[in-house]
TIZANU-269906 format. One record per atom (N, C-alpha, C): atom name; residue in one letter; y, z negated, x negated. Coordinates in Angstrom, 3 decimals, always signed. Layout:
<recs>
<rec atomo="CA" residuo="a" c2="Y" c3="Z" c1="X"/>
...
</recs>
This chain:
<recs>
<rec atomo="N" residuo="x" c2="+81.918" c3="-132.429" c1="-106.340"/>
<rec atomo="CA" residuo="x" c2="+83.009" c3="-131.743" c1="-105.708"/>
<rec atomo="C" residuo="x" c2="+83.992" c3="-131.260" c1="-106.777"/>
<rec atomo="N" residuo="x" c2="+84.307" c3="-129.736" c1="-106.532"/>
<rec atomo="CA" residuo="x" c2="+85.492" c3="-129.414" c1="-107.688"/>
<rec atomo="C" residuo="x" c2="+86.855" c3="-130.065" c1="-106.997"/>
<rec atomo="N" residuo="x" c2="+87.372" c3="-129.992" c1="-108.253"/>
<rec atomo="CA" residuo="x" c2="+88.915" c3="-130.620" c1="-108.485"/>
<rec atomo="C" residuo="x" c2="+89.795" c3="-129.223" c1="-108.687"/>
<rec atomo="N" residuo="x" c2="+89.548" c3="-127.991" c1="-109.509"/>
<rec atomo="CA" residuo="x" c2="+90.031" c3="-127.059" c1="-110.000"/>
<rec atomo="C" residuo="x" c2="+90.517" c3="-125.963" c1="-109.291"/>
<rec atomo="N" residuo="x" c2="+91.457" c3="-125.162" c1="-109.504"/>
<rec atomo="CA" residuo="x" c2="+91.609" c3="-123.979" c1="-108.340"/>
<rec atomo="C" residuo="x" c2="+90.790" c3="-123.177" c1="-108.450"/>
<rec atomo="N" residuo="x" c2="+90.325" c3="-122.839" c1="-107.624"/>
<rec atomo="CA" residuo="x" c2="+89.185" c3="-121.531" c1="-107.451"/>
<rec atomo="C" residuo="x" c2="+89.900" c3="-120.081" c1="-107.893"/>
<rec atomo="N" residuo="x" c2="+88.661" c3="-119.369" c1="-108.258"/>
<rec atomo="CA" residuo="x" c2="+88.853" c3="-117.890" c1="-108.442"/>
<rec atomo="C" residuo="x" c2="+90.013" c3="-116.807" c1="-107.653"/>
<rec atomo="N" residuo="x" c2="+89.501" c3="-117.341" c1="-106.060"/>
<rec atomo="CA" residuo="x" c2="+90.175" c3="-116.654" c1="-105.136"/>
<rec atomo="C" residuo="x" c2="+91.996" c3="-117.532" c1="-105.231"/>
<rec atomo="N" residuo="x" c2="+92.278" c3="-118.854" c1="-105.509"/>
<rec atomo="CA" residuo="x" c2="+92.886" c3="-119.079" c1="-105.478"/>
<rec atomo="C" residuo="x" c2="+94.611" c3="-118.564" c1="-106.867"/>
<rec atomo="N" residuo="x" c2="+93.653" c3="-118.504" c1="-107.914"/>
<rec atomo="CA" residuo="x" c2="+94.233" c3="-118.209" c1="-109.214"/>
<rec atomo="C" residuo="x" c2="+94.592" c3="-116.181" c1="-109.075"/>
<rec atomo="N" residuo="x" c2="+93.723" c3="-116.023" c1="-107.928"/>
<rec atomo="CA" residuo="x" c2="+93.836" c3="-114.555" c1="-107.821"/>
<rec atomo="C" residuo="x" c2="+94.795" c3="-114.108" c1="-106.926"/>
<rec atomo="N" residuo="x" c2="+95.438" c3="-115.216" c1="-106.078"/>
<rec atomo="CA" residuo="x" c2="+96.969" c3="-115.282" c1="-105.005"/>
<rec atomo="C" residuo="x" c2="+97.988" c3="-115.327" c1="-105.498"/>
<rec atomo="N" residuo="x" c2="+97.368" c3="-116.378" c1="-106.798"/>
<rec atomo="CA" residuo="x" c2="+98.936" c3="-117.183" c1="-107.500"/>
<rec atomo="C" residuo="x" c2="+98.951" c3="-115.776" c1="-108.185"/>
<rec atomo="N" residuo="x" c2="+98.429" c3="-114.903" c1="-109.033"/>
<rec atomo="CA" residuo="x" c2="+98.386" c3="-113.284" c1="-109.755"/>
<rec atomo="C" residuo="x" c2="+99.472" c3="-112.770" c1="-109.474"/>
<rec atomo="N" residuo="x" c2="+99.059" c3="-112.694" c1="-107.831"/>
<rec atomo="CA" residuo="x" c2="+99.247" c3="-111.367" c1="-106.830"/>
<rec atomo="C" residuo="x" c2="+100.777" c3="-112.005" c1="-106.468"/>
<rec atomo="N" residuo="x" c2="+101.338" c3="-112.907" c1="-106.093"/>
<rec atomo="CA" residuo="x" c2="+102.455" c3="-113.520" c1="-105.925"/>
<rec atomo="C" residuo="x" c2="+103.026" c3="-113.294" c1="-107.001"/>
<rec atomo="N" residuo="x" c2="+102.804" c3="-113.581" c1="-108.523"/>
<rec atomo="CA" residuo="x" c2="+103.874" c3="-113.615" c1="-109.615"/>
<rec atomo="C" residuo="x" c2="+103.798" c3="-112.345" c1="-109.700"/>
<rec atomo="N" residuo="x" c2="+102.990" c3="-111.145" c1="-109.810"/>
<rec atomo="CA" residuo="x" c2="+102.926" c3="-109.658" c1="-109.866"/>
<rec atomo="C" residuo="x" c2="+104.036" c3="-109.152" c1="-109.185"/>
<rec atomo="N" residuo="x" c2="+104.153" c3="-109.864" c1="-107.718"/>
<rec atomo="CA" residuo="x" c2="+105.112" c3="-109.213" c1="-106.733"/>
<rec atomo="C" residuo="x" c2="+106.308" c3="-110.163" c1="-106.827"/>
<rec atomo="N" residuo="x" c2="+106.423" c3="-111.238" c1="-107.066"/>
<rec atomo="CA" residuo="x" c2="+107.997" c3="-111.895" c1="-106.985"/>
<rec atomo="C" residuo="x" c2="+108.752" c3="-111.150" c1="-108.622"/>
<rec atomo="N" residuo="x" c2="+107.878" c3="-111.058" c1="-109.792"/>
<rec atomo="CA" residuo="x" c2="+108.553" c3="-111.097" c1="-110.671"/>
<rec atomo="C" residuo="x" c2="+108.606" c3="-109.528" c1="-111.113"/>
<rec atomo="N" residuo="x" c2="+108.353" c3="-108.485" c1="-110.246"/>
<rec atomo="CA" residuo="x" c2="+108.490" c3="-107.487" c1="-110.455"/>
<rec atomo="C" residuo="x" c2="+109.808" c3="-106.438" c1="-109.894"/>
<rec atomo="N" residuo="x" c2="+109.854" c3="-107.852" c1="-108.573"/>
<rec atomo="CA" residuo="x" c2="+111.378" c3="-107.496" c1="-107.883"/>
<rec atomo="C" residuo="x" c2="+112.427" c3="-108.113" c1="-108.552"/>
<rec atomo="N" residuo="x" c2="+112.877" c3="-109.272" c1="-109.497"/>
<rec atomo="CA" residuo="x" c2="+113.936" c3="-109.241" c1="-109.844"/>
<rec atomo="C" residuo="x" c2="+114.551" c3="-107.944" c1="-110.746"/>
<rec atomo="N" residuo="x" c2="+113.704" c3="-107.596" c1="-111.868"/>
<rec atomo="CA" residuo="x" c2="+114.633" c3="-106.413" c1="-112.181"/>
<rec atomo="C" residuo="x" c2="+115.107" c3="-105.604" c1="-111.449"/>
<rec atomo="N" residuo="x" c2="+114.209" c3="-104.842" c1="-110.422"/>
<rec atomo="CA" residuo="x" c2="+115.334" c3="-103.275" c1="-109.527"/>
<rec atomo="C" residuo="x" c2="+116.095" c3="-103.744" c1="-108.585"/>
<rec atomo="N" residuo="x" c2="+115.604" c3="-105.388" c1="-108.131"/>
<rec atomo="CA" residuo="x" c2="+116.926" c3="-106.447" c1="-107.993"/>
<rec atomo="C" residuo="x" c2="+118.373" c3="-105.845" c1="-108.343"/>
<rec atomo="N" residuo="x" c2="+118.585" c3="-106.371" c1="-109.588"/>
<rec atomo="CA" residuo="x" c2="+119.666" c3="-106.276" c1="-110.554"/>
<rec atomo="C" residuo="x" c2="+119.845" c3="-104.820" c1="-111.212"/>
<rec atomo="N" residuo="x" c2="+118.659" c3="-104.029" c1="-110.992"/>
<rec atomo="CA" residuo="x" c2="+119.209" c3="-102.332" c1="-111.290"/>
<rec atomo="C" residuo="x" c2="+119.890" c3="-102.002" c1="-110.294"/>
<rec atomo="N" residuo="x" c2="+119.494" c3="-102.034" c1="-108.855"/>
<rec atomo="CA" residuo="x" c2="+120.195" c3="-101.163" c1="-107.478"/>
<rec atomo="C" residuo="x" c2="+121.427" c3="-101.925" c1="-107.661"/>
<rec atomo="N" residuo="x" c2="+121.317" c3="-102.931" c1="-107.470"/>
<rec atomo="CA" residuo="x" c2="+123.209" c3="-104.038" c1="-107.713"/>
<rec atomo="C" residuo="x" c2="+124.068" c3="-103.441" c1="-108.392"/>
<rec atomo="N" residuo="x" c2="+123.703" c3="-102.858" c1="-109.741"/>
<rec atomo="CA" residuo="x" c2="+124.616" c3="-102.496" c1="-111.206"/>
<rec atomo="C" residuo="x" c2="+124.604" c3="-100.683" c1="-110.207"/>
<rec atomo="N" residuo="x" c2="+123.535" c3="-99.915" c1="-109.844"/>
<rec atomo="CA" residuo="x" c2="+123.706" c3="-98.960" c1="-109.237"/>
<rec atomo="C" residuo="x" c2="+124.990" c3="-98.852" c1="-108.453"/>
<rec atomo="N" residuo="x" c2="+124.747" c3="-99.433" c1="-107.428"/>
<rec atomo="CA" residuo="x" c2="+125.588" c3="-99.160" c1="-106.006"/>
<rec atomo="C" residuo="x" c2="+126.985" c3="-99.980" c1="-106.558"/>
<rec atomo="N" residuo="x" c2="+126.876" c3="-100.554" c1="-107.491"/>
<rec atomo="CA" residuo="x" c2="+128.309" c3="-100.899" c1="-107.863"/>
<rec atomo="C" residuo="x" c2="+129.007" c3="-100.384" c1="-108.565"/>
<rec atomo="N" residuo="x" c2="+128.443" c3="-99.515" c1="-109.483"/>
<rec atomo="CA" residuo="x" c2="+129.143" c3="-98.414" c1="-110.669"/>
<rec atomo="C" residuo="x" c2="+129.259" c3="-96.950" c1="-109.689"/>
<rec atomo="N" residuo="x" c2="+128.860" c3="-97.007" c1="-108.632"/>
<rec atomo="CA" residuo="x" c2="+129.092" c3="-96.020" c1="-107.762"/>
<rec atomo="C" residuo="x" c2="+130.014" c3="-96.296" c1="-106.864"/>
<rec atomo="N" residuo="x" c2="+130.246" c3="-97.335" c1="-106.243"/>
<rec atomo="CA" residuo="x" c2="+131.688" c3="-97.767" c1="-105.184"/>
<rec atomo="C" residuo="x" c2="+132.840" c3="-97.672" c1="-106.252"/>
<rec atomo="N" residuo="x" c2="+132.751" c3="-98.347" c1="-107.522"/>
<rec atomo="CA" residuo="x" c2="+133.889" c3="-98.091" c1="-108.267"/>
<rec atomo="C" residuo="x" c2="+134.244" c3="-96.761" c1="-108.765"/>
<rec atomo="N" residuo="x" c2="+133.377" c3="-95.860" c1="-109.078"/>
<rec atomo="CA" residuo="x" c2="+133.676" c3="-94.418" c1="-109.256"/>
<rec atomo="C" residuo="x" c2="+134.000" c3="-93.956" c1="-108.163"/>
<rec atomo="N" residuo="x" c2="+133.582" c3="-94.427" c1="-107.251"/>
<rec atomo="CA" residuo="x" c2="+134.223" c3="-93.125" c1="-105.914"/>
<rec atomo="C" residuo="x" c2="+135.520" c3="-93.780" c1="-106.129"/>
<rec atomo="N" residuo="x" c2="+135.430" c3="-95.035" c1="-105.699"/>
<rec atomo="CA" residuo="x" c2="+137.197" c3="-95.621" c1="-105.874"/>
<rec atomo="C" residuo="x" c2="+138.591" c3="-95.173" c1="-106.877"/>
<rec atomo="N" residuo="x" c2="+137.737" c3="-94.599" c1="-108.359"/>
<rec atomo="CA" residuo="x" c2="+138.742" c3="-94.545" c1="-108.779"/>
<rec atomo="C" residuo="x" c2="+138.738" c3="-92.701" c1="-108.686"/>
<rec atomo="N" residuo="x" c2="+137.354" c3="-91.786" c1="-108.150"/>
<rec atomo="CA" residuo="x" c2="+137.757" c3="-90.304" c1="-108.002"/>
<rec atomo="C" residuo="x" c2="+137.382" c3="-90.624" c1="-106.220"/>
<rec atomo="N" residuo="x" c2="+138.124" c3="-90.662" c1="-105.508"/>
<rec atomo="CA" residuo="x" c2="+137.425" c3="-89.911" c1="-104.214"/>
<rec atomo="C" residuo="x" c2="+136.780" c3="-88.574" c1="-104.736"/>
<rec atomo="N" residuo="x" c2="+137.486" c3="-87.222" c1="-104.990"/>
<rec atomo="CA" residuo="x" c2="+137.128" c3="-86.322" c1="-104.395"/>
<rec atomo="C" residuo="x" c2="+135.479" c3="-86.218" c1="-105.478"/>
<rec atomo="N" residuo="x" c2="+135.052" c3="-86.751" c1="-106.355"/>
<rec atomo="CA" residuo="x" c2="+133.840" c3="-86.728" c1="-106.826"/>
<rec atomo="C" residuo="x" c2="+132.698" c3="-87.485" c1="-105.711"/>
<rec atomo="N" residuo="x" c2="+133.180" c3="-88.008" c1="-104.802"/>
<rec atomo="CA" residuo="x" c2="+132.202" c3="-89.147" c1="-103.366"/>
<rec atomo="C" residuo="x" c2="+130.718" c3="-88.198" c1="-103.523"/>
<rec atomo="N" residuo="x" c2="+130.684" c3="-86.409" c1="-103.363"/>
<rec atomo="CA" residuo="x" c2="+129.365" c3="-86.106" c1="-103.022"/>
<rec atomo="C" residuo="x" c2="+128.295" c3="-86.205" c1="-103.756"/>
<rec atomo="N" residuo="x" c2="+128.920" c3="-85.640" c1="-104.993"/>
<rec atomo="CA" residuo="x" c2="+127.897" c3="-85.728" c1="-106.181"/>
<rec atomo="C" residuo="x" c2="+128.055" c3="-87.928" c1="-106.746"/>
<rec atomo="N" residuo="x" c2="+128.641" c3="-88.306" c1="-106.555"/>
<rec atomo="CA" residuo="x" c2="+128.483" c3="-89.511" c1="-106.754"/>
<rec atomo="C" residuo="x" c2="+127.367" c3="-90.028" c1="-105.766"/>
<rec atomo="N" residuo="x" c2="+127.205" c3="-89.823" c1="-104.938"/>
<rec atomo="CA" residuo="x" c2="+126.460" c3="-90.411" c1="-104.065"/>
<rec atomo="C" residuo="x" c2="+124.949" c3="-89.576" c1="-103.926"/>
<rec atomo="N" residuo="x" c2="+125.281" c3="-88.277" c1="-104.462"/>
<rec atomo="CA" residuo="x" c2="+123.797" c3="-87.832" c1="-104.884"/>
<rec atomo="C" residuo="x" c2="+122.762" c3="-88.884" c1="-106.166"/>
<rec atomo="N" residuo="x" c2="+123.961" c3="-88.793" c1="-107.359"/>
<rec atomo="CA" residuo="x" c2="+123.724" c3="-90.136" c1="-108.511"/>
<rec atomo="C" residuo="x" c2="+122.761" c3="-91.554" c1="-107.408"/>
<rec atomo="N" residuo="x" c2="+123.920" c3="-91.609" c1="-106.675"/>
<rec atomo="CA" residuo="x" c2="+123.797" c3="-93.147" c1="-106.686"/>
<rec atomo="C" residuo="x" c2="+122.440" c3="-93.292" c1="-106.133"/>
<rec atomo="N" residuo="x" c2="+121.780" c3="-92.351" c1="-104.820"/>
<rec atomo="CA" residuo="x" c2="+120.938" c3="-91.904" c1="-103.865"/>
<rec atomo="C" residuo="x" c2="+119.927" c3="-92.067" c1="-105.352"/>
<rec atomo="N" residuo="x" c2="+119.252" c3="-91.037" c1="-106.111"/>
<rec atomo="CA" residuo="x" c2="+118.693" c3="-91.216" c1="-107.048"/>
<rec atomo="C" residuo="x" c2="+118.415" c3="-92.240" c1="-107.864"/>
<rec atomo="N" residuo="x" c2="+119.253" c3="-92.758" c1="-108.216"/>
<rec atomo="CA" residuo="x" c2="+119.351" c3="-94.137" c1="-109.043"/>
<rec atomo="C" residuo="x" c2="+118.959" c3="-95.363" c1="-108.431"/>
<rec atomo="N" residuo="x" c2="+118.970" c3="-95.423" c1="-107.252"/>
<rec atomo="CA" residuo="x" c2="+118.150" c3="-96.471" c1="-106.681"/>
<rec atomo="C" residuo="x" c2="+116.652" c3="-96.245" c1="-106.538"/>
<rec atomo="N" residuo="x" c2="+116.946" c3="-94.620" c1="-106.072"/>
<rec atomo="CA" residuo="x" c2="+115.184" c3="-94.753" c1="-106.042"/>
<rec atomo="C" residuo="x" c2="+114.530" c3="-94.561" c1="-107.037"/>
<rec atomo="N" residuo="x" c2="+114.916" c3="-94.456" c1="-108.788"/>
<rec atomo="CA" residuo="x" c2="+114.440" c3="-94.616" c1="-109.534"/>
<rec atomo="C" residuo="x" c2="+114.498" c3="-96.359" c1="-109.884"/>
<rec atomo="N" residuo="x" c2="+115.544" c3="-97.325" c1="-109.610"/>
<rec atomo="CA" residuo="x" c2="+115.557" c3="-98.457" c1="-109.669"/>
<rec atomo="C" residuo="x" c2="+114.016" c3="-98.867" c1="-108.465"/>
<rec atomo="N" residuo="x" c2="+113.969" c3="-98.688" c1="-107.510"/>
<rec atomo="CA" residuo="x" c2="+112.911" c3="-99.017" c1="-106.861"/>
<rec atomo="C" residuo="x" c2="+111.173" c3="-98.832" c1="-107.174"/>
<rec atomo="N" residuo="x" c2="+110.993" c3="-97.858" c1="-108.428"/>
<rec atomo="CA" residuo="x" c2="+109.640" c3="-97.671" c1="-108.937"/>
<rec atomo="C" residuo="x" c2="+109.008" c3="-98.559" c1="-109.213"/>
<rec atomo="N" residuo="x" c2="+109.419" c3="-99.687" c1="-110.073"/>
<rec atomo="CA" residuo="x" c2="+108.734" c3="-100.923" c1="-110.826"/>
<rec atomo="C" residuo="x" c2="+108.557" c3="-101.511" c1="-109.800"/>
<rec atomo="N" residuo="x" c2="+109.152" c3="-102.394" c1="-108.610"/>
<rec atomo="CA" residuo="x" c2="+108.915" c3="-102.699" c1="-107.682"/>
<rec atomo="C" residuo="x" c2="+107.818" c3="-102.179" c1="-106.952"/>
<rec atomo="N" residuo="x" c2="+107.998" c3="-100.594" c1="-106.683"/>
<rec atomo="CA" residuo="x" c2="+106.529" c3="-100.255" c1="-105.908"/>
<rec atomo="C" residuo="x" c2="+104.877" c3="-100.000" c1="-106.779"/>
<rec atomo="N" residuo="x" c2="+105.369" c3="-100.419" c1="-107.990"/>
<rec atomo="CA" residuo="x" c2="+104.398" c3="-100.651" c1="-108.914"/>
<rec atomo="C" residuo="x" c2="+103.767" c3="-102.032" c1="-108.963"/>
<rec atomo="N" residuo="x" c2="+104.363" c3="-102.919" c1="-109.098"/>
<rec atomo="CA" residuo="x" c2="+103.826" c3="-104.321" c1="-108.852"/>
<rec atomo="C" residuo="x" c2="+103.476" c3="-104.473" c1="-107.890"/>
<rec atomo="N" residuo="x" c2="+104.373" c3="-103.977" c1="-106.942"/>
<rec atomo="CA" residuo="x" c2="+103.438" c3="-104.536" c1="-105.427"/>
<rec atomo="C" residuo="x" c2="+102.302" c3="-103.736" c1="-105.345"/>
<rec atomo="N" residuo="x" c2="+102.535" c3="-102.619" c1="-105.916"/>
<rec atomo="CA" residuo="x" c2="+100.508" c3="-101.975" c1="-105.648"/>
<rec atomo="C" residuo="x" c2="+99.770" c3="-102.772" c1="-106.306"/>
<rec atomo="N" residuo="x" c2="+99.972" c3="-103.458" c1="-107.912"/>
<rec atomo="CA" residuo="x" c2="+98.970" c3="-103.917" c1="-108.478"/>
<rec atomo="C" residuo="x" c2="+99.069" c3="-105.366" c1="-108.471"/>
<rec atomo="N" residuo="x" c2="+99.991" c3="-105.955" c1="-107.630"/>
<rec atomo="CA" residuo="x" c2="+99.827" c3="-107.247" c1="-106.839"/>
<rec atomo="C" residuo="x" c2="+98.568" c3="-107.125" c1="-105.913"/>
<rec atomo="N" residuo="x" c2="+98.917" c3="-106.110" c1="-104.807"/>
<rec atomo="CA" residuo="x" c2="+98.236" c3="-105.714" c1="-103.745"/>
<rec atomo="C" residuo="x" c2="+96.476" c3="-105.967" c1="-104.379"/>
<rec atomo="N" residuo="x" c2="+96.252" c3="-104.986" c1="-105.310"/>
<rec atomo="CA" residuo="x" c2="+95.184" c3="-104.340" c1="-106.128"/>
<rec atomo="C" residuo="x" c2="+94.027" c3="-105.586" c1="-106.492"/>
<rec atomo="N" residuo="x" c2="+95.276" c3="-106.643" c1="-106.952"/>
<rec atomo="CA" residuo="x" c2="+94.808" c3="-107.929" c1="-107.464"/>
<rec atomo="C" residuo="x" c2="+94.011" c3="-108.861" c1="-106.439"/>
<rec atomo="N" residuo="x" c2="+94.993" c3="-109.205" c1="-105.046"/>
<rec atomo="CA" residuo="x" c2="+95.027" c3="-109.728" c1="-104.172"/>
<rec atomo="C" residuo="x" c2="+93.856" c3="-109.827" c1="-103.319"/>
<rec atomo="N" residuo="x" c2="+93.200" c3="-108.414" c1="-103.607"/>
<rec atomo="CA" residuo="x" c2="+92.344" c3="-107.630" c1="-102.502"/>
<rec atomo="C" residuo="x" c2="+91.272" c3="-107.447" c1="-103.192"/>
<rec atomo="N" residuo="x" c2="+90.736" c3="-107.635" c1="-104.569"/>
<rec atomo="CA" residuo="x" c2="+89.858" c3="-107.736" c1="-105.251"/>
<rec atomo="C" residuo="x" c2="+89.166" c3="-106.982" c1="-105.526"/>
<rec atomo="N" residuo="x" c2="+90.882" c3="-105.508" c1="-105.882"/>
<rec atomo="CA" residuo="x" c2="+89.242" c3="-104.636" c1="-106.166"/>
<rec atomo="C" residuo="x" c2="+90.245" c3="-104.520" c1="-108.010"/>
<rec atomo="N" residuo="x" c2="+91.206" c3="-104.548" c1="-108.221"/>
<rec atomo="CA" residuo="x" c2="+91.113" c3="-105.118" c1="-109.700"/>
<rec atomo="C" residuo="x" c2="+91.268" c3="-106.333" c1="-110.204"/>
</recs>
């Protein structure tokens, strides 16, 4: 009888650290985002539109790495890499 984690098992734990540790950074990018943007509108209102075009952008460039790991979490998970 094995004692050891199996293939399929070492291939969850992958797919889990792929996807938990790929969200702390855009974590902490959208945070620093949406916060350097409430304080700029705060200190220009009348800049709010184009600030919020920035800010709109900047998250969804903060959100890439995230939808990158989770594909090749996914990728891992599902066994076809």
């Amino acid at each position: 009888m094995e004692t050891g984690i199996s293939n399929d098992g070492l291939r969850f734990i992958a797919m889990a650290l792929a996807i938990g540790l790929g969200a702390i950074g855009p974590g902490a990018g959208i945070g620093v985002v949406f916060s350097g943007a409430l304080q700029a509108m705060g200190r220009n209102p009348e800049a709010e539109g184009m600030l919020r075009t920035y800010m709109f952008l900047g998250f969804a460039l903060a959100e890439v790495p995230f939808i990158l790991s989770m594909v090749f979490g996914l990728l891992i998970g599902f066994k076809i890499i």
